[in-house]
Phi, psi and omega in degrees: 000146187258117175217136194251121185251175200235115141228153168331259177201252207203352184299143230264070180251158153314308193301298161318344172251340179281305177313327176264009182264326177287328180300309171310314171273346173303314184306272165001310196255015167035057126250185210245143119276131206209148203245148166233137211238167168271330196225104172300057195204171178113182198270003171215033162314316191282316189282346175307314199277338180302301207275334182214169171288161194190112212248117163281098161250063190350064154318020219284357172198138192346302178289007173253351191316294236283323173250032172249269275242336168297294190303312144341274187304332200266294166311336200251344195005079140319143156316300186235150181238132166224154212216140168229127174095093184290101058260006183298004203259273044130296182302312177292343160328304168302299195314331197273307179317301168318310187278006145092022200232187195220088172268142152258101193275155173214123160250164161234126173241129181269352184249167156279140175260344139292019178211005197262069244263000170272311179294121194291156190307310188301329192283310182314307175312313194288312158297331183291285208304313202227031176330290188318282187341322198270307165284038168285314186282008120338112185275325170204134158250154203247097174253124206267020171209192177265333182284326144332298163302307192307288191328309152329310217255317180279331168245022158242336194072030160326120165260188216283342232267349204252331193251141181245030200302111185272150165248181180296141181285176189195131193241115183298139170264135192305150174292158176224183201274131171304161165255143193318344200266304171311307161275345174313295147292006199235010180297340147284342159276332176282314172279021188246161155351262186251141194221111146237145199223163186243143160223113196163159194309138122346089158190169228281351186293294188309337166102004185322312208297308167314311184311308197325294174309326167274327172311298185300338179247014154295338164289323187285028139227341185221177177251113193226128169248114214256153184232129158219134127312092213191198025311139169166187211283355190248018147347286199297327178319292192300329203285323163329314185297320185283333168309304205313308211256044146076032172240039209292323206268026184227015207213132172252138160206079218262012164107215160263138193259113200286304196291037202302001186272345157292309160251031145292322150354301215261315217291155173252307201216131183261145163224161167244135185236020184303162144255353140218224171149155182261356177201281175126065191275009175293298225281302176272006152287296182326330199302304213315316167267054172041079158221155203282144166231162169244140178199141190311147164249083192277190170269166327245183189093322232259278178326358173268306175329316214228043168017035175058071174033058168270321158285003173151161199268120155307143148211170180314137154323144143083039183210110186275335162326297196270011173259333169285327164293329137310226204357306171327318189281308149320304165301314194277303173260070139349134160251126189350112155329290203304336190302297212310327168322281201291335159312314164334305188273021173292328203245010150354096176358280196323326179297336189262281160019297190270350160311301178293345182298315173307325175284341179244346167251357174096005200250126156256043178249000000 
């Protein structure tokens, strides 16, 4: 059986790491896989093409989708299509239609849609007005939290009846050895006091600016060193920021990392600072390596992950205060690794994996 996913294209996001970790059980579970990209490029280019087949149809905007994916599904007649991502989960809709075959489409959506400062005005019109429609050719949409799911029901107008919520599989990667380049720079982070880290794009969703701040004033009382792991356009900003509030010699930002689990390893405590998120899939890597979190309880995912702090303490999104006392509060009581392990494993590949699978292939035993 063929089952084919739809993506934007391969650059080192969640959504996309979520995808080839499902393409890996699919395989497993000996069906055929093919990955189709709008664009052939990004930073999980390779393993995509080591491992599955993988069709460029070189789409670079959006409105050229409809009939390259048409044209696509009418030669290639996959079983099944999982669409990732709006506006592809929307676009593959049009397309099962035009091509004229019996697709068993599943879209999955990763964002809030209500928190999503990208999503352009006319696309906000386009789910209000014609939401139902566009997902009608859907056999289940797949939404990877509950908030996610609410955000359906409220801006496209999804019933509940319609919507599946999986939340993401998350495949921990074994620590691997920093490189001498690495410990070499980060040799003031390794060798400090309380080592906390962060991970995610340089950008205004994740909350650096907030991190910064509750980090300086978590300093006037301890010696706490923050690592982020990242790239992105607000690099000169934050590294300005930190100079500003006295903490530059206290703050690492050494760009993106394929591994964070080499350095999670090393962390006393992971924090999430979003002001939203569509899951969080950083939050169960950490679990995965035992490491203690503090995380904003923003929308949506991070309070489904972490059972409303059962697995680690919540605070309000955008309050460096109550982030620094968490955190604070953390250090002096860390929670046992095996809990945060075994909450890791909630969310286990395989496990997810065969969820969509009942969905894409219709089979429900």
């Amino acid at each position: 059986m063929i089952i084919s996913i739809l993506l934007p294209d391969l650059r080192c996001g969640g959504a996309e790491r979520v995808m080839l970790d499902l393409a890996h059980e699919f395989v497993r579970a000996g069906h055929e896989v093919e990955f189709v990209c709008m664009q052939a490029r990004g930073e999980f280019l390779g393993e995509a093409r080591q491992s599955f087949s993988l069709v460029d149809l070189a789409t670079p905007r959006a409105r050229h989708l409809p009939l390259a994916l048409t044209r696509y599904l009418r030669r290639r007649r996959p079983v099944s299509l999982l669409a990732a991502m709006w506006p592809l989960t929307g676009i593959a809709g049009v397309a099962t239609r035009l091509a004229g075959r019996d697709i068993r489409l599943v879209s999955s959506e990763h964002v809030d849609f209500r928190h999503t400062p990208s999503l352009r005005q006319s696309e906000r019109w386009a789910l209000k007005r014609f939401g139902q429609q566009l997902y009608a050719p859907c056999h289940s949409v797949v939404a990877v939290s509950q908030g996610v799911a609410d955000s359906l029901q409220e801006v496209a107008g999804l019933s509940v009846e319609r919507l599946t919520v999986i939340h993401n599989p998350v495949r921990p990667l074994p620590p691997g050895l920093m490189t001498a380049e690495d410990r070499r720079h980060l040799a003031g982070w390794l060798e400090g006091g309380m080592r906390l880290i962060a991970i995610g794009t340089l950008k205004r969703q994740k909350g650096y600016d907030v991190l910064l701040r509750a980090l300086a004033d978590l300093r006037k009382r301890q010696d706490a060193r923050l690592l982020i792991l990242g790239e992105g356009q607000l690099r000169d900003e934050l590294e300005r920021l930190a100079v500003n509030l006295g903490i530059a010699d206290g703050v690492w930002m050494p760009g993106f990392r394929a591994n964070p689990g080499t350095f999670l390893q090393h962390a006393d405590v992971f924090v999430m600072s979003s002001n939203w998120e569509g899951f969080g899939n950083v939050i169960v890597e950490a679990l995965a390596a035992g490491v203690a979190i503090v995380s904003t309880d923003c929308p949506s995912g991070p309070a489904e992950i972490l059972d409303n702090g059962r697995y680690g303490h919540l605070v309000p999104p955008a309050d460096a205060m109550a982030l620094s006392r968490a955190i604070a509060r953390m250090l002096d009581a860390p929670m046992p690794p095996d809990l945060l392990k075994a909450r890791a494993r909630s969310f286990r590949p395989p496990d997810k994996a065969a969820q969509y699978l009942r969905l894409l292939t219709g089979d429900q035993n």
